[in-house]
C-alpha positions in Angstrom: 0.0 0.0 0.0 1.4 3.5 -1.0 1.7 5.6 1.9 3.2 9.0 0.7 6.0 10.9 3.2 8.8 13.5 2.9 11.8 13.6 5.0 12.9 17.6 5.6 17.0 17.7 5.7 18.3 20.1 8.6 21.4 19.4 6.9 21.2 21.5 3.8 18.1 23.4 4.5 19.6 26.8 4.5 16.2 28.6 5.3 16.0 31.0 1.8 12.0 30.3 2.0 11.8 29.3 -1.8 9.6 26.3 -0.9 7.2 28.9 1.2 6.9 30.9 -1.8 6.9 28.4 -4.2 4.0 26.9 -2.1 2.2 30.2 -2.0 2.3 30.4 -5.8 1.1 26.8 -6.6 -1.7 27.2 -4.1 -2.8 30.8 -4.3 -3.4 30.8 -0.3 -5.0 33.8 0.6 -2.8 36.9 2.1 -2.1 36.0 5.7 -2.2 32.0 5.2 1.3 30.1 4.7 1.0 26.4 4.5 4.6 25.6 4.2 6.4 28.2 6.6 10.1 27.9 7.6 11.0 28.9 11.3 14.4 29.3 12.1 15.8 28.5 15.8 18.6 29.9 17.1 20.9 27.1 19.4 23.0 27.7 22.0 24.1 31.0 23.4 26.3 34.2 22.5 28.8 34.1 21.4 28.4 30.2 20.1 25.1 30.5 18.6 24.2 28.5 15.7 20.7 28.9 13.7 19.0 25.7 12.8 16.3 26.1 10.3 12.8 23.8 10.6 10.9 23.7 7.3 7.1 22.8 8.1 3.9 21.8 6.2 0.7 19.6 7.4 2.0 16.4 8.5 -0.3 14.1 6.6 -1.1 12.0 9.7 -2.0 8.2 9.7 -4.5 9.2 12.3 -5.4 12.6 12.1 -7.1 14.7 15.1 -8.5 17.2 12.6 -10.6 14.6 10.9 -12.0 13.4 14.0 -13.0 16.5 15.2 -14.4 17.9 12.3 -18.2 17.8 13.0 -19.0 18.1 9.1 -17.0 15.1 7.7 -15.2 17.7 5.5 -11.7 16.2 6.1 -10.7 12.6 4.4 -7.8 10.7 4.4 -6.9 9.4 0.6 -5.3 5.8 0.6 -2.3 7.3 -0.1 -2.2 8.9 3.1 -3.0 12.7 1.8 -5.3 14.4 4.4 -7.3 16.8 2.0 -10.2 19.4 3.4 -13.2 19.7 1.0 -14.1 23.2 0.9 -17.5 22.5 -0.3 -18.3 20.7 3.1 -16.4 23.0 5.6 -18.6 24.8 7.5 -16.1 27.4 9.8 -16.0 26.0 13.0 -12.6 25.5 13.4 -12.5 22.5 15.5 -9.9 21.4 13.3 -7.7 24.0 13.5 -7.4 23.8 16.8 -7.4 19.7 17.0 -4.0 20.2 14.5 -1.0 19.8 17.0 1.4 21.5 14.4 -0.6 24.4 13.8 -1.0 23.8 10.0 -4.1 24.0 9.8 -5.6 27.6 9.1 -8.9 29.4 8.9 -9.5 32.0 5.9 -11.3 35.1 7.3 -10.6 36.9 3.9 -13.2 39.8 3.9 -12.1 41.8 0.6 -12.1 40.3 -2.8 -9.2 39.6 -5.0 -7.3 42.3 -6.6 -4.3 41.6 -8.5 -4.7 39.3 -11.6 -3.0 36.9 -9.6 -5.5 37.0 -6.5 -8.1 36.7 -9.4 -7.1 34.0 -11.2 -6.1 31.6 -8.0 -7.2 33.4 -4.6 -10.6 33.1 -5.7 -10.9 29.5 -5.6 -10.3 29.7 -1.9 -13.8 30.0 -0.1 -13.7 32.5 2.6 -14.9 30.8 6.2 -13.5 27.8 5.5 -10.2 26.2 6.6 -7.3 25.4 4.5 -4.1 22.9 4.5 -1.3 21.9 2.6 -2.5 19.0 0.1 1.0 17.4 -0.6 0.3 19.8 -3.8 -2.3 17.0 -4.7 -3.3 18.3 -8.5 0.7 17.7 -9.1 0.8 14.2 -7.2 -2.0 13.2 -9.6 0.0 13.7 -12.6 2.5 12.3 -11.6 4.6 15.6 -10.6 6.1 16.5 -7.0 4.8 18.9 -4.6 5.8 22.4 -5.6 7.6 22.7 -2.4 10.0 19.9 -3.6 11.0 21.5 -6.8 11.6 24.3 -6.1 14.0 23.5 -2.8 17.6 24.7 -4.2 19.6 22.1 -1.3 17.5 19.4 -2.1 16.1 19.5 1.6 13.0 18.2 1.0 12.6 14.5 -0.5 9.3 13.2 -1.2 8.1 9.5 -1.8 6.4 6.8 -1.0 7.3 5.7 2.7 6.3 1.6 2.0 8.3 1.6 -1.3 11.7 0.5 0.0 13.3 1.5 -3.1 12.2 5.2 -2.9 14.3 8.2 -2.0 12.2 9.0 1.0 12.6 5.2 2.3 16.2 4.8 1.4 17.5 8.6 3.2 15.1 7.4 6.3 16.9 4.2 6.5 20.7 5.4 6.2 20.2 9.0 8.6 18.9 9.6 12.2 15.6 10.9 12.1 12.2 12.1 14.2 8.9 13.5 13.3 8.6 17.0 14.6 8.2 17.5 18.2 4.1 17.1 19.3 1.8 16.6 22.4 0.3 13.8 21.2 1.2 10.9 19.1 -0.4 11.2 15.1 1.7 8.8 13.2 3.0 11.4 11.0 4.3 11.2 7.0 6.7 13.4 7.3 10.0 12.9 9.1 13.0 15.1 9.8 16.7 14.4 9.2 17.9 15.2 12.8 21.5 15.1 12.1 21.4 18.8 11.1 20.2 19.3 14.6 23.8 17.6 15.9 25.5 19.7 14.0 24.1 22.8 15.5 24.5 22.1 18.7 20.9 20.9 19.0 19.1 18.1 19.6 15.9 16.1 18.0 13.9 17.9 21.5 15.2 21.1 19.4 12.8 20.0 16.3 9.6 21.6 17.3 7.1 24.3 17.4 6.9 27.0 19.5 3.1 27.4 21.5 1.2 29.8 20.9 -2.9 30.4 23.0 -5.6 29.4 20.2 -7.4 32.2 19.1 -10.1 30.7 17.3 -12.6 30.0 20.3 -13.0 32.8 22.2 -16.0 34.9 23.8 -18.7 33.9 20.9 -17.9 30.4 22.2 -18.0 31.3 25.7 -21.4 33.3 25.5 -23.1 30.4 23.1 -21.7 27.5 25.7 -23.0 29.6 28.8 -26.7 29.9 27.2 -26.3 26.4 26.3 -25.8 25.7 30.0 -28.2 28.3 31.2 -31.6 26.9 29.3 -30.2 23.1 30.0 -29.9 24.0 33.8 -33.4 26.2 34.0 -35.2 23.4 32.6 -33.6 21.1 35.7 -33.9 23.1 38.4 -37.4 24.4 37.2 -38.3 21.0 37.8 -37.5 20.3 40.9 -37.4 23.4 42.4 -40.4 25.8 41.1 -42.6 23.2 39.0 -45.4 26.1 38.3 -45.3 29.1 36.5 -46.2 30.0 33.0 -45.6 32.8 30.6 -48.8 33.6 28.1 -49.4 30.1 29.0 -46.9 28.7 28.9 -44.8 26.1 31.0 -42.4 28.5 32.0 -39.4 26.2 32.6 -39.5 24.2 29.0 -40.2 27.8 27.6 -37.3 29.2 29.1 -34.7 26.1 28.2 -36.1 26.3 24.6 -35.3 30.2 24.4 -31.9 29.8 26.1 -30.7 26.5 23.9 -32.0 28.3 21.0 -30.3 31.7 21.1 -27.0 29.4 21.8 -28.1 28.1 18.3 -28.4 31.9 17.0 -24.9 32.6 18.7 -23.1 30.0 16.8 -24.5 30.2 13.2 -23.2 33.6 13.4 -19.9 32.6 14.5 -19.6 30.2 12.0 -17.8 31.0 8.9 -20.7 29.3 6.5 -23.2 29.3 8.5 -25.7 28.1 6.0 -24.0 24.7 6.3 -24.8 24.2 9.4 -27.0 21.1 9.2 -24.0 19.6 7.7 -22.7 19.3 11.2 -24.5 16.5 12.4 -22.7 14.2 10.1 -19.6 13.1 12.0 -21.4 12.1 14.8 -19.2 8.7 15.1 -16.4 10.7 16.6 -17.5 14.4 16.6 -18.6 15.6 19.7 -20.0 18.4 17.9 -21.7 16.9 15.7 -23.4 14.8 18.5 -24.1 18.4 20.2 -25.5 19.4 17.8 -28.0 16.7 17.2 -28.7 16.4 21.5 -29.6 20.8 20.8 -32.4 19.6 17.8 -34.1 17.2 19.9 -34.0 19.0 23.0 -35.3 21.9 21.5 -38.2 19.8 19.9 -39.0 18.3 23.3 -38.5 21.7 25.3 -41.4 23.1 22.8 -43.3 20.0 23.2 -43.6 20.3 26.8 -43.8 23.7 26.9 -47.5 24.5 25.0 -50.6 23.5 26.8 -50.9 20.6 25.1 -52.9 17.5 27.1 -50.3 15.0 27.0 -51.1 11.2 28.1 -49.6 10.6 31.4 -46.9 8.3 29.5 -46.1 10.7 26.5 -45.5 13.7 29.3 -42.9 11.7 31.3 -40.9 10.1 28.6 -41.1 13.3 27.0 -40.0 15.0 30.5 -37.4 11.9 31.0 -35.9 12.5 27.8 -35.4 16.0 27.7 -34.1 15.7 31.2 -31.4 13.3 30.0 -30.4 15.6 27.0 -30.3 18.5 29.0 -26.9 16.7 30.8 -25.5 16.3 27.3 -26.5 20.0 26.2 -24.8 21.6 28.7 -21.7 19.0 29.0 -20.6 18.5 25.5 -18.6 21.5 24.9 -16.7 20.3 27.4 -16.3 16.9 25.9 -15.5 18.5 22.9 -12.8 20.8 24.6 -11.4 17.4 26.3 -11.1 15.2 23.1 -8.6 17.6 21.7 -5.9 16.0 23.1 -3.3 18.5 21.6 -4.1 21.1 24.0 -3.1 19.9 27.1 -5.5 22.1 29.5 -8.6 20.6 28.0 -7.4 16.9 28.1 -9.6 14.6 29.8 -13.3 14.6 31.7 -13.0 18.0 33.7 -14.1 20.4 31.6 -17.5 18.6 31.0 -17.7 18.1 34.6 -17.1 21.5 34.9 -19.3 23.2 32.6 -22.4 20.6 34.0 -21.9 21.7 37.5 -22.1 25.3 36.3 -24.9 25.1 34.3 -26.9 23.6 37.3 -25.6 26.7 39.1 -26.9 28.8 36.3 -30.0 27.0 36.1 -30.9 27.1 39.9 -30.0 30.9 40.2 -32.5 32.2 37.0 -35.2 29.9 39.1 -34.1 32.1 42.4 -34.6 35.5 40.1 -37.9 34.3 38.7 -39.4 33.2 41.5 -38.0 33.6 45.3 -35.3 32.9 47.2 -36.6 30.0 49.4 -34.4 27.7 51.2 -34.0 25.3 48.9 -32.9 27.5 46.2 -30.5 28.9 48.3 -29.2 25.6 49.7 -28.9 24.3 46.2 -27.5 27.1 45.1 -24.6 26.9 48.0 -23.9 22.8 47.6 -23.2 23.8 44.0 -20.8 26.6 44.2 -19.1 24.7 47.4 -18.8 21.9 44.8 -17.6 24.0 41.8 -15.2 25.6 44.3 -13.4 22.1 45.3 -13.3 21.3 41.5 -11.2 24.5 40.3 -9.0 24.0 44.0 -8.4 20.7 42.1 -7.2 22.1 39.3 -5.4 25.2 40.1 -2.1 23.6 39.2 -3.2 22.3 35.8 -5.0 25.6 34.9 -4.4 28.1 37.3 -5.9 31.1 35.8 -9.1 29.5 35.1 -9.5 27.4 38.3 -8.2 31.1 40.0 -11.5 32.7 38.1 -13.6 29.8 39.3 -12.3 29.7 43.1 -13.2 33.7 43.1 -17.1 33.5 41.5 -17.9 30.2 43.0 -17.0 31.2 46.6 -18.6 34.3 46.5 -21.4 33.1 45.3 -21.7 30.1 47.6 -20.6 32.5 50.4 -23.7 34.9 49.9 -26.0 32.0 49.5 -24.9 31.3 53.2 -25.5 34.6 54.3 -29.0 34.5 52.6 -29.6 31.4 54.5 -29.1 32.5 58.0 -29.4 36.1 58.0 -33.2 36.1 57.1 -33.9 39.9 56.7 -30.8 40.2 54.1 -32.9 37.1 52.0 -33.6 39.0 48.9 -30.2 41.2 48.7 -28.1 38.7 49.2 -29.9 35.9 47.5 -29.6 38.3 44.3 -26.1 38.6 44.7 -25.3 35.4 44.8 -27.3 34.3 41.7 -25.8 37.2 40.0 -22.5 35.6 41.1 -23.7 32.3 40.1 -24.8 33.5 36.6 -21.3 35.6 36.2 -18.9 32.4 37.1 -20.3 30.4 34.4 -19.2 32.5 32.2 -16.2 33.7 33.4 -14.4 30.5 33.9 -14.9 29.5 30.1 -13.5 32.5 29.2 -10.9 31.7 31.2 -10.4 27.9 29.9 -10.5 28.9 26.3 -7.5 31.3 27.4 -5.5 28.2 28.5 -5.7 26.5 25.3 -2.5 26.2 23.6 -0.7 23.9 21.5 2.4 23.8 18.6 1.9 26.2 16.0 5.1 27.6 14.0 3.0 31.6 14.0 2.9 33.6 17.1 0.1 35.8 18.6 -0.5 38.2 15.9 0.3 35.6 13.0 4.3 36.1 13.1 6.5 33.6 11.6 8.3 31.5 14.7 6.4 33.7 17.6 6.4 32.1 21.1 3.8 33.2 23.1 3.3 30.5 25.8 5.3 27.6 26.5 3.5 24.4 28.7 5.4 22.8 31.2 
């Protein structure tokens, strides 16, 4: 079976960037996107400094984390090993770029049109809001050609070829030299591989091969906002429940009626984030590995049963509590699945794992139980409810304050404060109303605070900095 690879020489590669712009010329990426950047790394210290220079592209995984958490199915992974993104699919949510632990994948936010004859005749077949990659220069692979990249090395750094073929250029330079694949949190089973004794010879070694981190800066507060209203109407329609079971509004269940109107604007909140919004229903097609795409399809349903039990509809007995049942159920997975998202990107090390689901439940029952203390009263058990939760989501962040100690630092703060005036509420009757308010205003504030704060502790490899500079360091994880 062909798998195709390229070994990258630290040897001869003498960083001129011809294979950058020889890249950006095939391609036709749009201003601002470089899919085959060179960094350059500067070994040892002054006066014996050496520069060693890192050539990068996408990595072509055997087992990519882009196609996995793309919730549209837009990325495939050709037989040949090519990972290729189909622009026709991509809906803009960036998942992907994130999921990429070697930053190559990038999202085009192009808002102006093409102006030189150039920019018409090849920017143009880029589609704004979608992401892009390096193909392996796929058209050329197809005919039989090398990747752009390849030719137009002057050093001969980069050599491409079939990885299984034992007889191939690639195969026979990774069998005579030392090499490693670029350094990465997370094991991919990557195509390309880099000739490490150039490395040596700087002073360097194969640790020396990697990316700088940079914070992601594709999820931020549109993320935060759509997540925390996402919590909000899945925790309302819980604690409506159980803790203030009548009320309407123009006849309406209140609790159902609220969940719907929170989940919903969530909805509203993300199709304007995304960057083709209109292919949103696309995003319930990965669903096999996708936590988005299962999101997404636990929002539809929840919504339909929210509205359901909302009107004043005379439901039999049995159709009202499955309906109730299964609505409670999806609420959980509502308001938990960003977080399961966040943690199945393994190549930002901050999300790894359960907690932030755990974490974003617990404060969307906080949510929940604090619009049910503003909407009704502050009677005991709101209040006590309210306090068990914020002691709760205070011992959680104390938990974590090592592994993300801005964010658990943001959740200590709201979540004491708010289980603190809960407290006060509790035994100082005559300050009920003013301190109950307080601490559901604290309650409501946390939840969003603290996943402001954990998208801000995402990082991962990316050979651009901050503001998009070649070779930046912004944030390096222990």
């Amino acid at each position: 079976m062909t798998r195709l690879g390229m070994a990258l020489d630290t040897v001869t590669c003498i960083g001129c960037l011809a294979c950058t712009l020889a890249c950006k010329v095939e391609n036709g990426s749009p201003a601002g996107i470089w899919l085959a950047p060179v960094i350059d790394k500067e070994i040892g210290d002054f006066p014996q400094v050496r520069r060693l220079s890192i050539p990068t592209l996408c990595i072509h995984c055997a087992e990519p984390p882009c196609l996995d958490a793309c919730p549209t199915g837009a990325i495939s992974r050709r037989d040949d090993g090519i990972v290729l993104i189909n622009p026709d699919a991509c809906c803009g949510s960036r998942a992907c770029v994130i999921a990429c632990p070697y930053g190559a994948i990038h999202f085009n936010r192009r808002a102006r049109g093409p102006d030189t004859p150039f920019e018409i005749a090849k920017v143009r077949l880029h589609q704004p809001g979608t992401a892009h990659k390096c193909t392996f220069c796929v058209d050329r692979v197809d005919r039989g050609l090398e990747p752009a990249c390849v030719v137009a090395c002057p050093t001969g750094a980069r050599i491409f070829g079939d990885r299984e073929d034992p007889d191939s250029p690639l195969s026979r330079v990774l069998k005579d030299r030392p090499s490693t694949p670029i350094g990465a949190p997370i094991e991919t089973s990557p195509s390309v591989s880099y000739l490490s004794d150039g490395a040596y010879l700087a002073g360097a070694t194969e640790a020396d091969i990697a990316l700088p981190h940079r914070r992601q800066g594709q999820w931020g507060w549109v993320h935060a906002l759509e997540w925390w209203l996402l919590g909000a109407g899945a925790g309302i329609f819980h604690a409506h429940h159980w803790l203030a079971p009548a009320g309407t509004i123009l006849d309406l269940d209140r609790g159902p009626l609220l969940a719907f109107l929170l989940v919903a604007a969530a909805g509203g909140v993300l199709l304007l984030e995304l960057g083709r919004p209109f292919r949103f229903p696309r995003a319930v097609i990965n669903w096999r590995t996708s936590w988005i795409s299962r999101g997404a399809i636990a929002d539809l349903v929840f919504l339909a049963l929210a509205a359901l039990l909302a009107l004043p509809l005379a439901l039999p007995g049995a159709v009202e509590t499955a309906a109730i049942a299964g609505a409670m159920a999806l609420a959980i997975l509502v308001a938990a699945y960003p977080g399961l998202a966040l943690g199945t990107m393994r190549s930002v090390r901050a999300w790894r794992g359960p907690w932030p689901a755990l974490e974003f439940l617990v404060e969307s029952s906080l949510s929940g139980v604090a619009l049910v203390g503003f909407l009704s009263t502050w009677s005991e058990p709101v209040l006590t409810s309210l306090a068990a939760l914020a002691l709760l989501r205070l011992a959680m962040a104390a938990g974590r304050r090592r592994a993300v100690p801005i964010a658990a630092g943001t959740a200590m703060i709201g979540a004491g404060l708010a289980g603190g005036l809960a407290i006060l509420a509790l035994v100082l009757p005559s300050a009920t109303a003013l301190a109950g308010s307080a601490a559901g205003l604290a309650a409501l504030i946390v939840g969003l605070a603290a996943k402001l704060a954990t998208l801000g502790a995402g990082s991962s490899p990316s050979p651009f900095g901050a503001g998009g500079e070649l070779g930046g360091s912004v944030h390096a994880e222990d």
